[in-house]
C-alpha positions in Angstrom: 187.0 175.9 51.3 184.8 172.4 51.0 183.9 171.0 54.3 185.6 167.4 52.6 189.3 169.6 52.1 189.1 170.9 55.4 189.3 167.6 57.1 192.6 166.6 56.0 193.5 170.2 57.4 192.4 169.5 60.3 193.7 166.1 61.3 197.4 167.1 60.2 197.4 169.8 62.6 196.1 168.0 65.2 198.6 165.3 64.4 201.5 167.9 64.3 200.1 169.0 67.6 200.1 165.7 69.1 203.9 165.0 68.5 205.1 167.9 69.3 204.1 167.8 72.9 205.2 163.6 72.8 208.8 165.1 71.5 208.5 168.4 74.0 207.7 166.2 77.1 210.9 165.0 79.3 211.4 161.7 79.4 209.4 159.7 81.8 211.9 156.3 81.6 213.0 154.6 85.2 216.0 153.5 85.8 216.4 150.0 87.9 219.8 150.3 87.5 220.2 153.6 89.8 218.4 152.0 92.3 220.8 149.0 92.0 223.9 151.2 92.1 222.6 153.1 95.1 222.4 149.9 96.9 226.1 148.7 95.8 227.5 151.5 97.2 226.4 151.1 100.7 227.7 147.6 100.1 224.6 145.8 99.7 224.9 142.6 97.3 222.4 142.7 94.2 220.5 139.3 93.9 217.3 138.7 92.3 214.8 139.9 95.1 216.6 143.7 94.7 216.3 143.6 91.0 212.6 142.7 91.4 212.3 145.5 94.5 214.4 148.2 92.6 211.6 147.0 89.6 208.5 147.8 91.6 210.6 151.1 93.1 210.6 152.0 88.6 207.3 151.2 88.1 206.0 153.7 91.0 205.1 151.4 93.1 207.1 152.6 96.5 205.4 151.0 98.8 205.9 147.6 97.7 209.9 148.6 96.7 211.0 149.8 100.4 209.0 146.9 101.7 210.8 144.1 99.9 214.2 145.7 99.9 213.7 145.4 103.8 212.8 142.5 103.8 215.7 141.1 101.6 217.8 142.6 104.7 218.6 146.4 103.6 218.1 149.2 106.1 214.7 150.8 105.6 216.8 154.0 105.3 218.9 152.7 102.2 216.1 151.0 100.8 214.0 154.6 101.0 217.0 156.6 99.2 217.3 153.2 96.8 213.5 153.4 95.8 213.5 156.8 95.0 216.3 157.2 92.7 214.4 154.1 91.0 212.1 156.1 89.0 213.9 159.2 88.1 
């Protein structure tokens, strides 16, 4: 085989190996609104500052989550549980 027709060969198998482990991998999406939820049902009223808290809580970013959920008046225990749902 020409090293010029192997190429092509080569790059659709690598292709077909790339998206097949994209399409085998679980998907990695957050979801805001289970952090949201898990706040409404211990009563707590959603305004802007937990949307943007349950946002950082989706985007990894704990620390920053638990700290303005507390500070927007939830419980640092609720806003632990809320912040981890947040990314799963």
């Amino acid at each position: 085989m020409r090293p010029s027709a192997r190429i092509p060969g080569i790059l659709a198998g690598l292709a077909l190996a790339v998206g097949g482990a994209v399409f085998a991998a679980p998907a990695a999406h957050a979801d805001m609104k289970a952090c949201e939820q898990s706040l409404e049902q211990k009563k707590v009223q959603v305004t802007d500052d937990i949307r943007q808290a349950c946002y950082e809580g989706q985007i990894g970013n704990q620390t920053s989550c638990s700290a303005s959920l507390t500070e927007a008046g939830v419980s640092k225990e609720d806003a632990a549980n809320a912040c981890q749902v947040a990314p799963q």
